[in-house]
C-alpha positions in Angstrom: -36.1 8.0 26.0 -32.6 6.6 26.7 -33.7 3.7 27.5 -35.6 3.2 23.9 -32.3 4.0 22.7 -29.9 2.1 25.0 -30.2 -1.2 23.2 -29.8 0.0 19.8 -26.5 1.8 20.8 -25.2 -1.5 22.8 -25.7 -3.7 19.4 -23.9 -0.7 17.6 -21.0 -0.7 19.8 -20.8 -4.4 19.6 -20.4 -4.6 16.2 -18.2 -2.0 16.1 -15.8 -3.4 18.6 -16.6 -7.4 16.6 -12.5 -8.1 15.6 -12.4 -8.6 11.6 -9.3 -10.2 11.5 -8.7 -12.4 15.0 -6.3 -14.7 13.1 -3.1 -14.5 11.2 -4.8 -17.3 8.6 -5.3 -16.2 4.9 -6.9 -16.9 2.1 -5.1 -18.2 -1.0 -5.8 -18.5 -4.9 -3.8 -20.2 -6.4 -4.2 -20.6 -10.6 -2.7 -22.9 -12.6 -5.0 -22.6 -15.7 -3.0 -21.7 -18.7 -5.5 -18.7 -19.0 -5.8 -15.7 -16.5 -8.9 -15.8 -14.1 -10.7 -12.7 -12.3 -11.0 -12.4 -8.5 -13.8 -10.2 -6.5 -13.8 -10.4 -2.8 -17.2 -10.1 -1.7 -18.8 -9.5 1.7 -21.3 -6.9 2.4 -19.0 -4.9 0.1 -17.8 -5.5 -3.2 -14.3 -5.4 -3.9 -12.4 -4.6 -6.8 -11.9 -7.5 -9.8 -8.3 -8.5 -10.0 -6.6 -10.2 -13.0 -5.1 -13.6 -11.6 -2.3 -14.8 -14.4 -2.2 -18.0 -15.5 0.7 -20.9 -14.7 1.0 -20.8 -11.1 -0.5 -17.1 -10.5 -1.5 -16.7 -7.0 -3.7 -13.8 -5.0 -4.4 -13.4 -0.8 -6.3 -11.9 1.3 -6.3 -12.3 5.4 -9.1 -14.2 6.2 -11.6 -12.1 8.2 -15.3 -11.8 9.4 -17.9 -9.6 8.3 -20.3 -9.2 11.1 -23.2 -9.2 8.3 -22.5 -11.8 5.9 -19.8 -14.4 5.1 -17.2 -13.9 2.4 -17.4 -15.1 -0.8 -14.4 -15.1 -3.4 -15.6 -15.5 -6.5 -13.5 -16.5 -9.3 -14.0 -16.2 -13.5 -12.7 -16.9 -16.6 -14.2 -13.8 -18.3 -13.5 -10.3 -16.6 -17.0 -9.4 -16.3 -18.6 -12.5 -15.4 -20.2 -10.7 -12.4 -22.5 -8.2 -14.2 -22.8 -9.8 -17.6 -25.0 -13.4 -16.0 -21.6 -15.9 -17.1 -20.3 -18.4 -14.7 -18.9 -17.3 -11.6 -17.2 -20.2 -8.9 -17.7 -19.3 -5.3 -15.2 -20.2 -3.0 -17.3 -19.0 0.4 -16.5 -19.1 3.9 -17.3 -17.6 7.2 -15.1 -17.5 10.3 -15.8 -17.7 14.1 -13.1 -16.5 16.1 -14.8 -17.3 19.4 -14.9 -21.0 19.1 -12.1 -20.8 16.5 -13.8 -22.4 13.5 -14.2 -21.9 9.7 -17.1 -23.3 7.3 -16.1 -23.2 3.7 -17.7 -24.4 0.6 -17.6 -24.1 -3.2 -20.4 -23.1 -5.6 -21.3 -22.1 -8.9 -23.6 -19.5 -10.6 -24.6 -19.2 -14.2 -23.3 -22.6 -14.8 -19.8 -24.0 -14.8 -17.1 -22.2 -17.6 -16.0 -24.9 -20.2 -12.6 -23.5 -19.8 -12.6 -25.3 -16.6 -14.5 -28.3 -17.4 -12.0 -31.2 -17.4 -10.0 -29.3 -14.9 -9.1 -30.5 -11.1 -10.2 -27.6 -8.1 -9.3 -28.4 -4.6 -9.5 -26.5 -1.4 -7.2 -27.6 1.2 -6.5 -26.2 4.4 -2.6 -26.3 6.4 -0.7 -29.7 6.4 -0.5 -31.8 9.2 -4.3 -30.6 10.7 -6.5 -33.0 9.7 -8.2 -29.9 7.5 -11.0 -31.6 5.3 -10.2 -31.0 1.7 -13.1 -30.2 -1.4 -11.9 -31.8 -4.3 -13.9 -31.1 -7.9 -12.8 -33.8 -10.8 -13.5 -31.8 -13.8 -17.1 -30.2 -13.0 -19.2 -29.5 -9.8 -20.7 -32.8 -8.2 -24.2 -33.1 -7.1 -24.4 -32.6 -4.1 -23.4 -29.6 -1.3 -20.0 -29.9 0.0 -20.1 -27.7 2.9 -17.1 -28.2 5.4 -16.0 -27.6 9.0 -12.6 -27.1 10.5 -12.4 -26.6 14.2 -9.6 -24.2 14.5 -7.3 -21.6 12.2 -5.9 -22.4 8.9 -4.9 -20.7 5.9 -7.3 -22.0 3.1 -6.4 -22.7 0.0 -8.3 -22.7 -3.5 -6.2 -24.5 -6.6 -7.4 -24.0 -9.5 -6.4 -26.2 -12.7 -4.9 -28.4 -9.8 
Protein backbone atom coordinates (compact mmCIF):
# COMPACT_ATOMS: atom_id res chain seq x y z
CA UNK A 1 0.00 0.00 0.00
CA UNK A 2 2.88 2.45 0.67
CA UNK A 3 4.08 2.09 -2.31
CA UNK A 4 0.62 3.25 -4.13
CA UNK A 5 1.04 6.13 -1.99
CA UNK A 6 4.77 6.84 -2.08
CA UNK A 7 4.65 8.87 -5.32
CA UNK A 8 1.71 10.91 -4.51
CA UNK A 9 3.43 12.01 -1.21
CA UNK A 10 6.93 12.74 -3.07
CA UNK A 11 5.04 15.20 -5.69
CA UNK A 12 3.36 16.73 -2.47
CA UNK A 13 6.45 17.34 -0.68
CA UNK A 14 7.95 18.77 -3.77
CA UNK A 15 5.61 21.30 -4.17
CA UNK A 16 5.65 22.11 -0.91
CA UNK A 17 9.32 22.64 -0.62
CA UNK A 18 9.04 24.58 -4.66
CA UNK A 19 10.58 28.31 -3.40
CA UNK A 20 7.84 31.04 -4.26
CA UNK A 21 9.98 33.87 -4.03
CA UNK A 22 13.79 32.71 -5.20
CA UNK A 23 14.55 36.30 -6.24
CA UNK A 24 14.69 39.73 -4.70
CA UNK A 25 12.92 41.07 -8.30
CA UNK A 26 9.46 42.70 -8.08
CA UNK A 27 6.74 43.62 -9.82
CA UNK A 28 5.89 47.28 -10.39
CA UNK A 29 2.68 49.39 -11.49
CA UNK A 30 3.25 52.24 -12.15
CA UNK A 31 0.01 54.82 -13.23
CA UNK A 32 0.24 57.87 -14.68
CA UNK A 33 -3.38 58.13 -15.95
CA UNK A 34 -5.08 61.20 -14.56
CA UNK A 35 -7.81 58.65 -13.30
CA UNK A 36 -7.21 55.92 -10.50
CA UNK A 37 -6.99 52.22 -11.87
CA UNK A 38 -7.76 48.89 -9.89
CA UNK A 39 -5.16 46.17 -9.30
CA UNK A 40 -6.01 42.16 -8.59
CA UNK A 41 -3.11 39.86 -8.25
CA UNK A 42 -4.14 36.70 -9.55
CA UNK A 43 -2.60 33.22 -9.46
CA UNK A 44 -4.35 30.22 -8.33
CA UNK A 45 -5.80 32.63 -5.79
CA UNK A 46 -7.43 35.76 -6.15
CA UNK A 47 -6.21 38.67 -4.33
CA UNK A 48 -7.75 41.62 -3.10
CA UNK A 49 -8.59 44.79 -5.74
CA UNK A 50 -6.50 47.69 -4.79
CA UNK A 51 -7.28 51.37 -5.80
CA UNK A 52 -4.06 52.61 -7.82
CA UNK A 53 -4.29 56.75 -7.73
CA UNK A 54 -3.70 58.57 -10.61
CA UNK A 55 -0.46 61.00 -11.53
CA UNK A 56 2.41 58.88 -10.84
CA UNK A 57 0.59 56.27 -8.38
CA UNK A 58 2.57 53.19 -8.06
CA UNK A 59 1.78 49.38 -6.42
CA UNK A 60 4.48 46.12 -5.86
CA UNK A 61 4.49 43.01 -5.30
CA UNK A 62 7.73 40.52 -5.13
CA UNK A 63 7.69 38.55 -8.04
CA UNK A 64 7.08 34.94 -7.29
CA UNK A 65 5.98 31.46 -8.72
CA UNK A 66 2.89 29.65 -8.28
CA UNK A 67 3.64 26.05 -8.72
CA UNK A 68 0.03 25.81 -10.51
CA UNK A 69 -0.27 28.67 -12.73
CA UNK A 70 1.48 31.85 -13.70
CA UNK A 71 0.61 35.29 -12.32
CA UNK A 72 -1.49 37.51 -13.82
CA UNK A 73 -1.88 41.35 -12.69
CA UNK A 74 -4.75 42.59 -13.99
CA UNK A 75 -5.33 46.19 -14.19
CA UNK A 76 -8.94 48.39 -14.72
CA UNK A 77 -10.29 51.51 -15.00
CA UNK A 78 -13.66 50.51 -13.31
CA UNK A 79 -13.50 48.84 -9.76
CA UNK A 80 -15.34 45.95 -10.68
CA UNK A 81 -14.20 45.23 -14.04
CA UNK A 82 -13.51 41.62 -12.94
CA UNK A 83 -17.07 40.38 -12.10
CA UNK A 84 -19.13 42.78 -14.09
CA UNK A 85 -17.56 41.38 -18.03
CA UNK A 86 -15.72 45.26 -18.66
CA UNK A 87 -12.08 45.45 -19.88
CA UNK A 88 -9.53 44.04 -17.88
CA UNK A 89 -5.41 44.46 -19.09
CA UNK A 90 -3.29 41.51 -18.21
CA UNK A 91 0.07 42.09 -17.42
CA UNK A 92 1.11 38.07 -16.93
CA UNK A 93 4.19 36.40 -16.25
CA UNK A 94 5.66 33.29 -14.95
CA UNK A 95 9.10 32.86 -13.41
CA UNK A 96 11.68 29.94 -13.42
CA UNK A 97 14.11 30.23 -10.81
CA UNK A 98 16.11 27.15 -11.85
CA UNK A 99 17.30 28.46 -15.22
CA UNK A 100 16.67 32.06 -13.92
CA UNK A 101 14.17 33.24 -16.52
CA UNK A 102 10.92 35.25 -16.76
CA UNK A 103 8.15 35.14 -19.76
CA UNK A 104 5.88 38.11 -19.57
CA UNK A 105 3.17 39.36 -21.83
CA UNK A 106 0.23 41.78 -22.02
CA UNK A 107 -3.43 41.01 -22.83
CA UNK A 108 -6.79 42.22 -22.76
CA UNK A 109 -10.23 40.84 -21.90
CA UNK A 110 -13.66 42.38 -22.68
CA UNK A 111 -12.07 44.75 -25.02
CA UNK A 112 -9.67 47.62 -24.38
CA UNK A 113 -11.20 50.77 -21.94
CA UNK A 114 -11.50 53.98 -23.95
CA UNK A 115 -10.04 55.73 -21.02
CA UNK A 116 -6.88 54.23 -22.22
CA UNK A 117 -7.25 54.35 -25.83
CA UNK A 118 -4.76 57.00 -27.02
CA UNK A 119 -2.62 56.25 -24.13
CA UNK A 120 1.25 54.80 -24.23
CA UNK A 121 1.69 51.21 -21.95
CA UNK A 122 5.15 49.83 -21.68
CA UNK A 123 6.74 47.02 -19.72
CA UNK A 124 10.27 47.33 -19.23
CA UNK A 125 12.54 45.40 -17.24
CA UNK A 126 16.04 46.82 -15.18
CA UNK A 127 18.43 49.27 -17.10
CA UNK A 128 21.49 48.27 -18.46
CA UNK A 129 20.23 44.25 -19.16
CA UNK A 130 19.34 44.15 -22.46
CA UNK A 131 15.55 43.38 -20.91
CA UNK A 132 13.12 43.32 -24.09
CA UNK A 133 10.56 46.02 -23.56
CA UNK A 134 6.41 45.67 -24.75
CA UNK A 135 5.47 48.91 -25.87
CA UNK A 136 1.40 49.60 -26.67
CA UNK A 137 0.91 53.06 -28.78
CA UNK A 138 -2.59 53.89 -27.81
CA UNK A 139 -4.38 50.33 -28.18
CA UNK A 140 -3.33 46.56 -28.25
CA UNK A 141 -1.59 45.59 -31.63
CA UNK A 142 -2.39 42.43 -33.49
CA UNK A 143 -0.44 40.24 -32.75
CA UNK A 144 1.01 38.23 -29.39
CA UNK A 145 3.87 39.85 -27.78
CA UNK A 146 5.05 37.29 -25.55
CA UNK A 147 8.68 37.88 -24.15
CA UNK A 148 11.75 36.26 -22.68
CA UNK A 149 14.38 37.45 -20.33
CA UNK A 150 17.11 35.11 -19.32
CA UNK A 151 17.81 36.13 -15.81
CA UNK A 152 16.16 38.36 -12.73
CA UNK A 153 14.76 41.71 -13.14
CA UNK A 154 12.25 43.76 -11.57
CA UNK A 155 9.45 44.35 -14.22
CA UNK A 156 7.84 47.13 -14.79
CA UNK A 157 4.15 48.06 -16.18
CA UNK A 158 3.65 52.02 -17.02
CA UNK A 159 0.65 52.98 -17.61
CA UNK A 160 -0.43 56.39 -19.41
CA UNK A 161 3.44 56.29 -20.11
Amino acid sequence: MLHLLLPTLLSTLLLLTTPTHATNSTILVKNNCPFPLYITSVSSTVGPTIPLGGGGGTWTEPQHKDPLTGIAIKVAVAQDALYASKPVLTFGYTVDYGVPDVYYDLTTTYGFAEELRGKKIAVKGDEGKGVPGITWEGAPPGEQQTKRFVGTTDLTLEVCS
